[in-house]
N, C-alpha and C positions, 0 to 999 in steps of 0.2 A: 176243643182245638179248632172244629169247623168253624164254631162260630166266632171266634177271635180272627181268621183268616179273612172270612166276610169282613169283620170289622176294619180288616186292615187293608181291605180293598175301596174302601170308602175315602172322599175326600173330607177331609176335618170336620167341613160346615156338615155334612152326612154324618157323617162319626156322630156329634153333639145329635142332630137330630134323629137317630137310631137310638142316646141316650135318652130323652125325649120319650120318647115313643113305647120304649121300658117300662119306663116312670106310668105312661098313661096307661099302661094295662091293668095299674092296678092303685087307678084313682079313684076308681066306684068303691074297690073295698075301704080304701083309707075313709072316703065321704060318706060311706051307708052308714057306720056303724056310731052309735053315739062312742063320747070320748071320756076316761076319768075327769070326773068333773075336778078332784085334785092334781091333775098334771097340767091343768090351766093353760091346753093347746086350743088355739084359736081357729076355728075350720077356716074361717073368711082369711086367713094367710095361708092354710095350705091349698082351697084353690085357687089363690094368687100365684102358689109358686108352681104347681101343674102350668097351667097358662102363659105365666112367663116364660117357661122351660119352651113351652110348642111357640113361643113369638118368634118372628128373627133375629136371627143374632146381631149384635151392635152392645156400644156400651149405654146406651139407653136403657134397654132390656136388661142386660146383665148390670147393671148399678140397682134397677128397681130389685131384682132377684136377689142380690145381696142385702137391700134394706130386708127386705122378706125374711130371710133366713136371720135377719138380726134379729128382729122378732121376736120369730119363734123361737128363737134360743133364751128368751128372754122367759119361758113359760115355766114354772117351777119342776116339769119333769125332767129338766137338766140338772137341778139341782137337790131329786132324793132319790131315793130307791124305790123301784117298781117291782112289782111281782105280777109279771105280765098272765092272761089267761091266754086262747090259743090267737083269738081274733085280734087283739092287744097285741100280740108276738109280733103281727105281720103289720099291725100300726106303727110299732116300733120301727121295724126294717125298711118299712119303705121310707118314713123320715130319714132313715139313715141312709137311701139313698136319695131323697132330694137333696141331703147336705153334702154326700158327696158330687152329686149334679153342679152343687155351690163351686164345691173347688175345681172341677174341669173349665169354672170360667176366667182362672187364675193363671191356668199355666197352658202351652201346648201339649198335645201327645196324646196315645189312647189308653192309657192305663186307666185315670178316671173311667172314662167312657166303658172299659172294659169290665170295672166295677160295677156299676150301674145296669149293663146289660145282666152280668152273671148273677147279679141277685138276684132279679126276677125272674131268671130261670129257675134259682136256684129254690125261689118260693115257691114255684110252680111245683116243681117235685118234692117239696117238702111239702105240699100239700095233697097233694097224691099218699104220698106215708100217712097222714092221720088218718084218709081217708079207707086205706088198706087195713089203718090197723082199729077202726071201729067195729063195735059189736053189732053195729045197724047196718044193715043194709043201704048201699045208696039209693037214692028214688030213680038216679039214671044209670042206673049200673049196666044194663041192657046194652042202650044207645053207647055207653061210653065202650064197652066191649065189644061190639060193633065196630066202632068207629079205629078203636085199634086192631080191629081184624083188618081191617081194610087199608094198613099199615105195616106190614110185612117186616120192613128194612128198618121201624124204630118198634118193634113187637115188645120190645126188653123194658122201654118205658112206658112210666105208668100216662094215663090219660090229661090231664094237665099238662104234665112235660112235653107229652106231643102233639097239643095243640095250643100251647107255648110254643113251640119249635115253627109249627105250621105259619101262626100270626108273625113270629119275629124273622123268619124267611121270605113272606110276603112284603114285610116292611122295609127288609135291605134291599132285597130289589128291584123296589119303585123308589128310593131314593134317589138314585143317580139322575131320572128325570122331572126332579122339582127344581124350582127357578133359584138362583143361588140368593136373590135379593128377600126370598119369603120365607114366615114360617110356615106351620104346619096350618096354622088357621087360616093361614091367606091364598090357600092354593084348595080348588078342587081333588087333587091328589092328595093332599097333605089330610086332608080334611076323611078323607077315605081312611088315608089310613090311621086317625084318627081314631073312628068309628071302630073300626077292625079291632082296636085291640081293645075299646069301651065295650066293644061284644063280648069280646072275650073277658073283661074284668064284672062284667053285669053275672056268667058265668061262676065267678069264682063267690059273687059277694051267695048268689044262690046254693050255693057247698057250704060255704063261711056261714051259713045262718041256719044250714042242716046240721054242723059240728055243732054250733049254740045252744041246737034245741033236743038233741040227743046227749048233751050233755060231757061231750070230748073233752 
C-alpha cells in the first residue's frame, strides 16, 4: 500500500519513469544469463527495449518501443510451451513486464505503472524464498543478516525485499527533481539512479548463479 501511495504521488512522466527504473533492476539478470536457444529471443531487442523504457517520453521513443515489443513477440516462445527452470522463471517475468511497460504507452493512469513496479518487488521476495528454502548455505548470508539487523522496522522481510525497498524508495524520491524534457540517460540524476538499481540487479544476477550452481 505504501508503495502505491508513492506512486500516486508522482506526476505521470514520474510514474513512467519509476516504471522505468523497475524494469532496470533487473536488466543484468534478463542480459547475464544465456537464453533457450528454442524460444528464439533476441538479446539485441531486449536491450533496446530497457533503453528505450529510460529515454524520454515522446512518440518517437514510444513508436520505436512498440516496433521492439513487435519483435519480440515475433520470437517462437510466444507460440509453445515452456517449462521454465528457476533463472528462466524470472526471464519470463520480467518480459512480461517490459510488455506491460508496452501497454502504459497506450493509455493514461497508474495501474500499468503499478504493475510493473509490483512485480519487481514481487521478484525480489520471491527470491528471497528460494533462497530461504535452499539446502546451501548463502555465501553472503552473514552480510545479508547484518544488513537486516540494521533494519528494525522491515525485520519481517527477507533480504532482497528490503533492499528492493531501499533502491525503489531512493528512486521515487529523486524523481520529482529530473527535468520534465529528459530521460533517465540524459540527466546526471537519472543516470544515478540508473546505477543504483544495475547495483542492485549485478546483486541478484550473483544469488541467480549461486541458485544455478547449487542446483535449485
Amino acid at each position: 500500500m505504501v508503495r502505491i501511495e508513492r506512486l500516486a504521488d508522482l506526476k505521470p512522466l514520474h510514474q513512467r519513469q519509476a516504471a522505468a527504473l523497475a524494469l532496470w533492476r533487473w536488466r543484468a539478470p534478463i542480459l547475464a544469463f544465456e537464453w533457450d536457444a528454442e524460444w528464439g529471443v533476441d538479446q539485441s531487442v531486449l536491450e533496446s527495449l530497457f533503453r528505450l523504457a529510460a529515454s524520454p517520453a515522446g512518440e518517437q521513443s514510444d513508436r520505436a518501443y512498440r516496433r521492439a515489443i513487435a519483435e519480440l513477440c515475433t520470437a517462437p516462445l510466444f507460440t509453445s510451451e515452456v517449462d521454465p527452470d528457476t533463472v528462466q522463471l524470472f526471464q519470463l517475468e520480467t518480459i512480461s513486464s517490459l510488455l506491460t511497460f508496452g501497454e502504459l504507452l497506450e493509455k493514461a493512469g497508474v495501474d500499468e505503472v503499478e504493475r510493473v513496479v509490483e512485480a519487481s518487488a514481487g521478484l525480489a521476495n520471491y527470491l528471497d524464498g528460494l533462497v530461504e528454502g535452499s539446502f546451501s548455505s548463502h555465501p553472503s548470508e552473514k552480510a545479508h543478516r547484518q544488513y537486516l539487523a540494521d533494519l528494525p522496522d522491515r525485520a519481517s522481510e527477507g533480504y532482497f525485499a528490503s533492499r528492493h525497498c531501499a533502491v525503489e524508495t531512493a528512486c521515487h524520491g529523486a524523481l520529482g527533481v529530473l527535468p520534465d524534457s529528459a530521460g533517465l540517460l540524459d540527466s546526471s540524476t537519472g543516470r544515478e539512479l540508473l546505477a543504483l538499481c544495475e547495483d542492485f540487479g549485478e546483486e541478484l544476477v550473483t544469488t541467480m548463479q549461486w541458485l544455478r550452481t547449487t542446483g535449485h
